[in-house]
C-alpha positions in Angstrom: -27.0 -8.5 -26.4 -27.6 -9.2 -22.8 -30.9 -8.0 -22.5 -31.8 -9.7 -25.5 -30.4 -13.3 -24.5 -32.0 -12.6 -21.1 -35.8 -12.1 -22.9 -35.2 -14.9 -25.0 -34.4 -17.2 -22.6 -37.5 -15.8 -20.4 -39.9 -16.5 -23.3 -38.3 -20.2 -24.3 -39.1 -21.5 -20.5 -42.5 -19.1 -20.2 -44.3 -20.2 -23.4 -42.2 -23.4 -24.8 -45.3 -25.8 -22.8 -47.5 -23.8 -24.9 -45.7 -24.0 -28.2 -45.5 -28.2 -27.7 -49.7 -28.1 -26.8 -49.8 -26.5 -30.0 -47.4 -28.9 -32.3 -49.2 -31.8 -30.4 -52.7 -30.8 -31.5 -55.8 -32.1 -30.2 -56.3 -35.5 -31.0 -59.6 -36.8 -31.5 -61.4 -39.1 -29.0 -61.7 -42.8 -29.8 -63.7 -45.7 -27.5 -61.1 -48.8 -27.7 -62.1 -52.0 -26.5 -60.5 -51.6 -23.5 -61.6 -48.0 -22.7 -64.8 -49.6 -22.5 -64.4 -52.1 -20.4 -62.7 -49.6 -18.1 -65.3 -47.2 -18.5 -67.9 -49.9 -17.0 -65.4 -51.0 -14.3 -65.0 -47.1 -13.1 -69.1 -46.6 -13.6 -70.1 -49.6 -11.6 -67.4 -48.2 -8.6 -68.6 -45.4 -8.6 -72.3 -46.7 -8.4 -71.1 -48.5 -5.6 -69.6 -45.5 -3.5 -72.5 -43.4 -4.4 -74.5 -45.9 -2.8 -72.5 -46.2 0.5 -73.1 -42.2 0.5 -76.7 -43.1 0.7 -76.0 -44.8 3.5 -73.9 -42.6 5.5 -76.5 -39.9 5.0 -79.1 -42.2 7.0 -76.6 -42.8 9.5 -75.4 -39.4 10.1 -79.2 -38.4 10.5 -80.2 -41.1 13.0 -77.0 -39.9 14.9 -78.0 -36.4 15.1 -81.3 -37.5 16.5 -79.4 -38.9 19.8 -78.8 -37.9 23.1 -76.2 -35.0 23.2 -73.1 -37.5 24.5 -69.5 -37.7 23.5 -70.3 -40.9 21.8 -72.8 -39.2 20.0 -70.3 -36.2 19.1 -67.6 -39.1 17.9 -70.3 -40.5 15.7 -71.0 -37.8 13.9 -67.4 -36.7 13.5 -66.5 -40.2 11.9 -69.7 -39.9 9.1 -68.7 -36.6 8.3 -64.8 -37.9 7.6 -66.3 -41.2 5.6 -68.2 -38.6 3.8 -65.7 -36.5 3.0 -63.8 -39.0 1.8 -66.6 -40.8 -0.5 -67.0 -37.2 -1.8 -62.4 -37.0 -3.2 -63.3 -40.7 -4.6 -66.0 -40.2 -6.4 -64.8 -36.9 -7.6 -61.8 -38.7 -9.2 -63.7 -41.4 -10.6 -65.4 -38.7 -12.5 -62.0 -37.3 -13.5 -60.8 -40.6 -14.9 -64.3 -41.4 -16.5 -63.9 -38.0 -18.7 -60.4 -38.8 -19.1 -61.7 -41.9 -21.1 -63.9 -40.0 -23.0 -66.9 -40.6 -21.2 -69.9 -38.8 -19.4 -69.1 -38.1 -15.7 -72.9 -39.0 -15.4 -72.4 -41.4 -12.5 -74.3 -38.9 -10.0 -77.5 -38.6 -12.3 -77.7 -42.7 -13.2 -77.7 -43.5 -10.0 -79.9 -40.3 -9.1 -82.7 -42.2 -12.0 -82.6 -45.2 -9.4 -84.9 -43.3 -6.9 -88.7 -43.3 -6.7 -90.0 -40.6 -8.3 -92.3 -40.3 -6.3 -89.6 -39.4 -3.3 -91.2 -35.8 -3.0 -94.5 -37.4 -1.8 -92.6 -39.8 1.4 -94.1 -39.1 4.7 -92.5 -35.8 6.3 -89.7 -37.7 8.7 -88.4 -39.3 5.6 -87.9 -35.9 4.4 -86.9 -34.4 7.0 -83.9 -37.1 7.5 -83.0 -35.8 4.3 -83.4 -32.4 4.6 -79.4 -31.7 4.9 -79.1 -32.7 1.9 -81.1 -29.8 0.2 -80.8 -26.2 -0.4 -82.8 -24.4 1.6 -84.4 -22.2 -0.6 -85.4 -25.3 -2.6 -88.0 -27.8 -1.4 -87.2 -29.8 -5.0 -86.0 -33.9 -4.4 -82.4 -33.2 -3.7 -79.8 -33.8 -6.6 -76.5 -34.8 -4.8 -74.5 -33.9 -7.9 -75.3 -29.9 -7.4 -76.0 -30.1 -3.6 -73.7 -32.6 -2.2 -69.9 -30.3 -2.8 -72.3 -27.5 -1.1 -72.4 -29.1 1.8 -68.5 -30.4 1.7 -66.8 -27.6 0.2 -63.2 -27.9 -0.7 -60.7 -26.2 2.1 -57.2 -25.5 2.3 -55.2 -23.8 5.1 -54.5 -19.9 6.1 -50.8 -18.9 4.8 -48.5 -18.9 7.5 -48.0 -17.7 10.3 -51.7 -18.1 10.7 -51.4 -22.3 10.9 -49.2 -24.5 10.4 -49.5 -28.3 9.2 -46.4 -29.6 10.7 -48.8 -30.7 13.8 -51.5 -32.4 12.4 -49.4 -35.6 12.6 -49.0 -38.4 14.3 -45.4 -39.3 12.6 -42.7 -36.6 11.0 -39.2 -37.0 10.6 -36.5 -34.0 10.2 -33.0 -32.8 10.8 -34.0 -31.1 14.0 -36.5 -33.1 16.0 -35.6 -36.6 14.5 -38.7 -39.0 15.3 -42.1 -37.1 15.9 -44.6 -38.9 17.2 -47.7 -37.2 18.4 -51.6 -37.0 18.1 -53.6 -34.3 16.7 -56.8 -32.9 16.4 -57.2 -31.0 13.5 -59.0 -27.5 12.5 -62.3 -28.4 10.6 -65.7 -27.0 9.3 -68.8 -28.5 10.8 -71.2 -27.5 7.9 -73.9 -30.3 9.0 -73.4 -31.0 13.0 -73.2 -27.3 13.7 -71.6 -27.5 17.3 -71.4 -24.3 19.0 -67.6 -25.0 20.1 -64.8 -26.7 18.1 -62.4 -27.6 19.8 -58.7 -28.2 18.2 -55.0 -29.3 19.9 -52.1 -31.2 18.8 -49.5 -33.0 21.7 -46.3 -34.6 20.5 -43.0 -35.1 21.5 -39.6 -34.9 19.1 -37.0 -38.1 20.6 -34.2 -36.1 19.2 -33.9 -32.9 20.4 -36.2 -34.5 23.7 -38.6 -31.4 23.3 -42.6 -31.9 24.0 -44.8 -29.7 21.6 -48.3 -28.5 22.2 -51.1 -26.5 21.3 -54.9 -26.1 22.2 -57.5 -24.1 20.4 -61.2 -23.0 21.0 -63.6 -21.3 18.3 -66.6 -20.2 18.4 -68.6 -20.6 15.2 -72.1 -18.6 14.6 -73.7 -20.1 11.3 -75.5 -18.3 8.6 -77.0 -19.2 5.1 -73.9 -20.8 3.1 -71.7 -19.1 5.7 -69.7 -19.6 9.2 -68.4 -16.5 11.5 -65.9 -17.7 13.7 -63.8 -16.7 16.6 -61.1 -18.4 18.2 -58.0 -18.5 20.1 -55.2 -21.2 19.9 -51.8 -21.0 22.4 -49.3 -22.8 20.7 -45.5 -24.5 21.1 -44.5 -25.8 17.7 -41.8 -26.6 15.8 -42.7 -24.6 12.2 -41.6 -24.0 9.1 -42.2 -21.3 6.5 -41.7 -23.5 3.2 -44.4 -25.7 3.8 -45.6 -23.8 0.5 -42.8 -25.4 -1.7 -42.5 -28.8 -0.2 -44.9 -31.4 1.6 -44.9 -32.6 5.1 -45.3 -36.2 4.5 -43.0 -35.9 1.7 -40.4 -34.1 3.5 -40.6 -37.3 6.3 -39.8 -39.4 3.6 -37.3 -37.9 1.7 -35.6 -37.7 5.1 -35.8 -40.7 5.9 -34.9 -42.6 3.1 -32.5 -40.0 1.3 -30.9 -38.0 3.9 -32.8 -34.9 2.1 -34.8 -32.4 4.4 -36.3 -29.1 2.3 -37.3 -27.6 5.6 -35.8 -25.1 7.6 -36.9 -25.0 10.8 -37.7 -22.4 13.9 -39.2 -22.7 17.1 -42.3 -20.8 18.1 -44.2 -20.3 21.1 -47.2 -18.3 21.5 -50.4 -17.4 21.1 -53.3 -16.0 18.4 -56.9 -14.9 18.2 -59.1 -15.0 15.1 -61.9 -13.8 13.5 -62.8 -15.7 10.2 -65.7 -16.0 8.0 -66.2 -19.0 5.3 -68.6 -19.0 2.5 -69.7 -21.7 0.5 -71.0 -20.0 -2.5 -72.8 -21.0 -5.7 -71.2 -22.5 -8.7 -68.4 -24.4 -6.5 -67.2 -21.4 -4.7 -65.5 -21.3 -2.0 -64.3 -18.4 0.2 -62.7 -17.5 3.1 -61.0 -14.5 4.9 -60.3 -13.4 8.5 -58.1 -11.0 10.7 -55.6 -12.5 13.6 -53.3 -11.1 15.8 -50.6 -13.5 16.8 -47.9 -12.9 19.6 -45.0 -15.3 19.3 -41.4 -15.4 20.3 -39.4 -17.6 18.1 -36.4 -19.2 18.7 -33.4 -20.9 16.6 -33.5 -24.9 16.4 -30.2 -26.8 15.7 -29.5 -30.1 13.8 -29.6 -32.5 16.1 -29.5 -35.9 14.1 -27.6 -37.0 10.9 -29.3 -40.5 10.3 -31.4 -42.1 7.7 -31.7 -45.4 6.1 -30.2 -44.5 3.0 -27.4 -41.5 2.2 -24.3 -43.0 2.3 -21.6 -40.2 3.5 -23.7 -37.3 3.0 -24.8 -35.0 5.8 -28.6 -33.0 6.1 -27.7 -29.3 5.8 -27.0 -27.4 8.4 -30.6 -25.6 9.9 -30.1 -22.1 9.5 -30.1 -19.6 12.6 -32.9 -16.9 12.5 -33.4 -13.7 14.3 -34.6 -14.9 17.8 -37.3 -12.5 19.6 -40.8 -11.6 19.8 -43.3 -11.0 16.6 -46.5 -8.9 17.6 -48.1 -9.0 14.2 -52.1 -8.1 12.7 -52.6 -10.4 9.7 -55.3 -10.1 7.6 -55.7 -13.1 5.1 -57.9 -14.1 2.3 -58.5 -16.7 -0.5 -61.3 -18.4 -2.8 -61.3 -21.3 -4.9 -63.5 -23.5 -7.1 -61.5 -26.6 -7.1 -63.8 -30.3 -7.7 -62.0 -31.6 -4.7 -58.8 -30.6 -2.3 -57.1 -33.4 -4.1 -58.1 -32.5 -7.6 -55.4 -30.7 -9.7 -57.0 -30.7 -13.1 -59.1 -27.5 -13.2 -60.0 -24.5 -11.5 -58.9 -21.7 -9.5 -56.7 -21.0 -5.9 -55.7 -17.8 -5.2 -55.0 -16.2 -1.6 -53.1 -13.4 0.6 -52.2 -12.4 3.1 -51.0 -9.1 4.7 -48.8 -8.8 8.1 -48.2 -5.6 9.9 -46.0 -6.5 12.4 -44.5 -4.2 15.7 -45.6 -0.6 15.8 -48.1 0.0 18.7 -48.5 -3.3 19.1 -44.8 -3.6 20.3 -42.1 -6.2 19.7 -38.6 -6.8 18.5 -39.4 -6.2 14.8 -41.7 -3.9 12.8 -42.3 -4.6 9.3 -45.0 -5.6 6.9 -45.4 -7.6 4.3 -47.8 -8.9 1.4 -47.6 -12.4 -0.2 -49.9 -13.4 -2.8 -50.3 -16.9 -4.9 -52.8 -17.4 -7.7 -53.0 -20.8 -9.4 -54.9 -21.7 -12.5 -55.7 -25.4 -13.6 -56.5 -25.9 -17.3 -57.8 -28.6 -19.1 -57.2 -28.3 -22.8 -58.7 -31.1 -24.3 -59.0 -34.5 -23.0 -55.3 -35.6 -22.6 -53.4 -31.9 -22.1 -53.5 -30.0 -18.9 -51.4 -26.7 -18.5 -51.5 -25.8 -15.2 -49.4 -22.0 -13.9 -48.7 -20.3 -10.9 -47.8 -17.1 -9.5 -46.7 -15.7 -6.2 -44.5 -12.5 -5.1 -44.3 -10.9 -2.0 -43.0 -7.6 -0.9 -42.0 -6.3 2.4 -41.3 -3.1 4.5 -39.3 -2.4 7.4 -37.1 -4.5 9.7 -37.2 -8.1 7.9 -36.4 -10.8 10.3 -34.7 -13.8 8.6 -37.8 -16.2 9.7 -39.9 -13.4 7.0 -37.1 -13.4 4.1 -37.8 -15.3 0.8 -36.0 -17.5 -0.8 -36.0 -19.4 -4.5 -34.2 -22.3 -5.8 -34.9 -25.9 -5.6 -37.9 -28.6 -5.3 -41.2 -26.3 -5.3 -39.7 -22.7 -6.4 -36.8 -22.7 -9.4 -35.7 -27.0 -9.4 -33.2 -26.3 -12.0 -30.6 -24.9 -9.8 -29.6 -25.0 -6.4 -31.6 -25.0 -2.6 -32.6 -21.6 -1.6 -29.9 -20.6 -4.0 -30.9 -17.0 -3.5 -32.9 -15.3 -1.1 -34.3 -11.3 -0.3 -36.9 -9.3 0.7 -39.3 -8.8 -2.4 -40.1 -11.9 -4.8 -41.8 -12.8 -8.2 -42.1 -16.6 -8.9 -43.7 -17.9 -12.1 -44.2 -21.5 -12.9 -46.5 -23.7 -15.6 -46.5 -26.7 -16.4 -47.5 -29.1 -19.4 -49.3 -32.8 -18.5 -49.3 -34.7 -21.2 -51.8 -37.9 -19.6 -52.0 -41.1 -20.0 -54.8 -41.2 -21.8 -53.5 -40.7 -24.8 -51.4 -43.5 -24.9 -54.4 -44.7 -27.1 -54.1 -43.0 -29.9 -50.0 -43.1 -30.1 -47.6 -44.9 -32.0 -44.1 -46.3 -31.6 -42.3 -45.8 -28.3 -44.5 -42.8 -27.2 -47.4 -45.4 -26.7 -45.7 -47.3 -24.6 -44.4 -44.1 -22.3 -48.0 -42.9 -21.9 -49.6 -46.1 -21.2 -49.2 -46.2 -17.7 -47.9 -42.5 -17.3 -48.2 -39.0 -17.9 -45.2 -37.0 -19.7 -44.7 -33.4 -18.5 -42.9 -30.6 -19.5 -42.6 -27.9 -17.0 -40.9 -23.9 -17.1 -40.1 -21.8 -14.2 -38.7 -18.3 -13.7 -38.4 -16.1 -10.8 -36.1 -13.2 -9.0 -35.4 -11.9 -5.7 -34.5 -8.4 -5.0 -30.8 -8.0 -4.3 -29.7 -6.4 -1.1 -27.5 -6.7 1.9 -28.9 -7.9 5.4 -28.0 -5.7 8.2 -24.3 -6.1 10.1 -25.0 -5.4 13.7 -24.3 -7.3 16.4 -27.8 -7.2 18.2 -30.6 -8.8 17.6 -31.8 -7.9 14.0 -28.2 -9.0 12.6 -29.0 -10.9 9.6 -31.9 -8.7 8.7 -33.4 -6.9 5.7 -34.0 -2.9 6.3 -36.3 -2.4 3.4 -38.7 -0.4 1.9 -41.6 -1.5 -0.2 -40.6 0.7 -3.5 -37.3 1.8 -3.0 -36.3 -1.9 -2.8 -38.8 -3.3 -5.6 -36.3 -4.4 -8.2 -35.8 -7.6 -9.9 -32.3 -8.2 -12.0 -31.6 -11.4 -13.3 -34.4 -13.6 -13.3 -33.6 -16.9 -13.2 -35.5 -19.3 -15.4 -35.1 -23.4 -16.3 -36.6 -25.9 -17.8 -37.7 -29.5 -17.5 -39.5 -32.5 -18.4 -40.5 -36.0 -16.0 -42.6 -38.6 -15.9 -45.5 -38.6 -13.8 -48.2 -41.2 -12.6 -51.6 -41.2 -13.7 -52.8 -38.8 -11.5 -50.1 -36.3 -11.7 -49.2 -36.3 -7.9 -45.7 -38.8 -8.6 -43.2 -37.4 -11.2 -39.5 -38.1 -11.6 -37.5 -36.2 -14.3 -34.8 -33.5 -14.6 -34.7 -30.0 -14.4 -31.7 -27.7 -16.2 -30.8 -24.2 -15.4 -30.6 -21.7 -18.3 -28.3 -19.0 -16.8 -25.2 -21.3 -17.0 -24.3 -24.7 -18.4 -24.7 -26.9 -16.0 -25.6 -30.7 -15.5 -29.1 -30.9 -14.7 -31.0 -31.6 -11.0 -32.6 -35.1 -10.7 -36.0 -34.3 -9.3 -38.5 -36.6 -7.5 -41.7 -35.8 -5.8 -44.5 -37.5 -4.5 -46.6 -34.4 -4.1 -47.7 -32.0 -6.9 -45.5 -29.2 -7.1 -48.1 -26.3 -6.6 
């Protein structure tokens, strides 16, 4: 009876999103009067952005063509981050324009504008505009199919290849209190093509009166669609390894205003060198792997501060101690995806890996290795349902410092029960998720319209396991640790699902609901984010 009770509750919180997309139906698409006048409103924005694009592509031309200076370099470096940012707005306002049923065409009307006779300008016209084509195609340039080419979506190596808790100027946690620094983030110079990129990050935490640091070089050879780069970065952070289940910025605030960090924290010191290559491929493409070796020595961090501006009595959690000592580790790391923008959750593809081999020949207090893989699919299903699902496991070998160990439970992994609730060396995390948007709203009645006019309703499922087994009882330096093998200790008993529902803002990224555990009875967790889940 177990095992049966234990299936069905792993098929209720699997499939039950796709059971309700399938009693809601897909309702048919209708132009109110007020669609319309929000479809014109979106159109003539976008029109408007699309021409200060034009622009910007003038100006960053007419920079290239200066003296070599670093006000030149600065120029160049602002268009490209005005671009760049034209390029996530207009992207949405093609998101919300389908959303209201109508043709994301905003790139081609405005495309119609130009002279057709633009092929036939003199040759510096067209050689201003020459980034903007392929170069295998001499054809007037069509920004829709050229312009996400040249800005391809990114998104970071898994740790401990980078870490974002740096590229800040403000943070706010349990162990470091105020953060205030500057940064100069990693970046792709797809146009400029400088033959040195230059990164480095300088802050200093008030709290636990520590000054962090780092300073990077690369080296970047470009090809056709591609960049081969090699780099080297020392560093002296203070990191985290669940920057995958929970947000920076959102971390600072929940910190700060509810006496709630979801970070545990380390210190690390040391340094890495890289080899990557990214390709920007056809069909919205993107793709990147590399190799690194990193040398670090980590370091335990204490709480060092209990205030916030709201909490009442309650206390942040004590920061956990790890297994201090030095990690000599090669990491090879991969990942593609065809997302519309970074910030776009509403279709596509992410998936990425990463494999550590850690001690060995290359020395060290631990040897170990281990795999962690994430693939994440975004599906549209009609014009006002999205089901979006992830998946991610990792599984390790060897001597598994605590810093390495996995953990489930809470904002970001399994919300229905408890913080890093349970924790081991090998992990399987499913998660999906049903949007019901706003859109809709249109064609409802009674008390759902007014839900879904100004928000999205969504239903979510999660389920997941960790392996069990003992950490290690010694008294030296690997006391807390996993010994582990990758088969002997590949078992899973007692998944752990819940389910949940919230209410989300337009675009998805806000969401406040509940989430209830289905292995007990149990009152449910609240659950607010400002970030989108996964």
């Amino acid at each position: 009876m177990r095992v049966f009770e234990t299936l069905y509750r792993v098929a209720l919180s699997m499939f039950f999103p796709i059971l309700l997309s399938t009693c809601i139906g897909y309702a048919q698409v209708g132009t109110a009067e007020n669609d319309s006048v929000a479809l014109h409103e979106l159109r003539e924005t976008q029109k408007t952005l699309l021409e200060e694009m034009r622009v910007l592509g003038i100006e960053l031309q007419e920079a290239k063509a200066e003296a070599p200076g670093s006000e030149r370099d600065a120029r160049i470096d602002d268009i490209e981050r005005r671009l760049s940012i034209l390029e996530a707005r207009i992207e949405t306002l093609d998101s919300e324009i389908r959303a209201l049923g109508g043709d994301a065409d905003g790139w081609d009307r405005w495309s119609d504008d130009w002279d057709p006779d633009w092929s036939d300008m003199d040759t510096e016209i067209d050689d201003k505009w020459s980034w903007w084509l392929k170069d295998d195609d001499e054809q007037p340039f069509d920004i829709q199919e050229n312009f996400f080419r040249k800005y391809p979506g990114t998104f970071p190596w898994m740790f401990p290849l980078t870490t974002r808790l740096h590229e800040t100027i403000f943070r706010y946690n349990r162990v470091e209190g105020a953060y205030i620094g500057l940064a100069q983030v990693k970046r792709l110079f797809w146009h400029s093509k400088p033959p040195l990129v230059s990164t480095g990050s300088f802050g200093y935490g008030f709290a636990n009166k520590t000054i962090r640091y780092s300073l990077g070089l690369y080296f970047p050879i470009y090809l056709e669609d591609q960049i081969i780069e090699i780099g080297a970065e020392g560093h002296n952070f203070t990191d985290s390894k669940d920057q995958w289940r929970f947000d920076r910025d959102e971390n600072t605030a929940t910190a700060l205003f509810a006496r709630e960090d979801f970070m545990d924290y380390f210190e690390r010191r040391g340094y890495s060198l890289t080899a990557s290559w990214y390709y920007r491929g056809e069909r919205d493409w993107n793709i990147r792997a590399g190799v690194g070796y990193v040398h670090d020595t980590y370091a335990s961090m204490n709480r060092v501060t209990n205030w916030s501006f709201f909490g009442g009595d309650k206390r942040f959690r004590i920061n956990p101690l790890i297994n201090d000592g030095n990690i000599n580790s090669m990491l090879v790391s991969a990942g593609a995806n065809n997302l519309p923008a970074i910030d776009d959750k509403t279709r596509g593809w992410k998936a990425q890996f990463s494999l550590e081999m850690a001690g060995g020949g290359m020395r060290g207090d631990f040897e170990f290795t281990q795999l962690v893989a994430e693939a994440v699919r975004y599906q549209p299903l009609n014009e006002h349902l999205n089901l979006n699902m992830r998946v991610r496991t990792g599984l390790s070998d060897g001597m598994l410092p605590v810093q390495r160990q996995f953990e489930l439970g809470g904002p970001g992994s399994l919300p229905g029960y408890r913080y890093k609730e349970f924790s081991g060396s090998h992990v399987l995390l499913f998660n999906v998720e049903l949007i019901i948007r706003s859109t809709l709203a249109g064609e409802a009645r009674g008390w759902a319209r007014n839900i879904l006019r100004s928000s999205n309703l969504i239903f979510f499922a999660d389920a997941g396991a960790v392996n069990d087994i003992l950490p290690v009882a010694t008294q030296d330096i690997t006391r807390g640790a996993y010994n582990v093998s990758f088969g002997g200790d590949y078992s899973f008993e007692g998944l752990k699902t819940d389910l949940g529902v919230a209410l989300g803002s337009a675009d998805g990224v806000f969401r406040i609901g509940a989430a209830w555990r289905l292995d007990r009875s149990e009152s449910a967790n609240f659950i607010i984010r400002f970030t989108h889940p996964f």
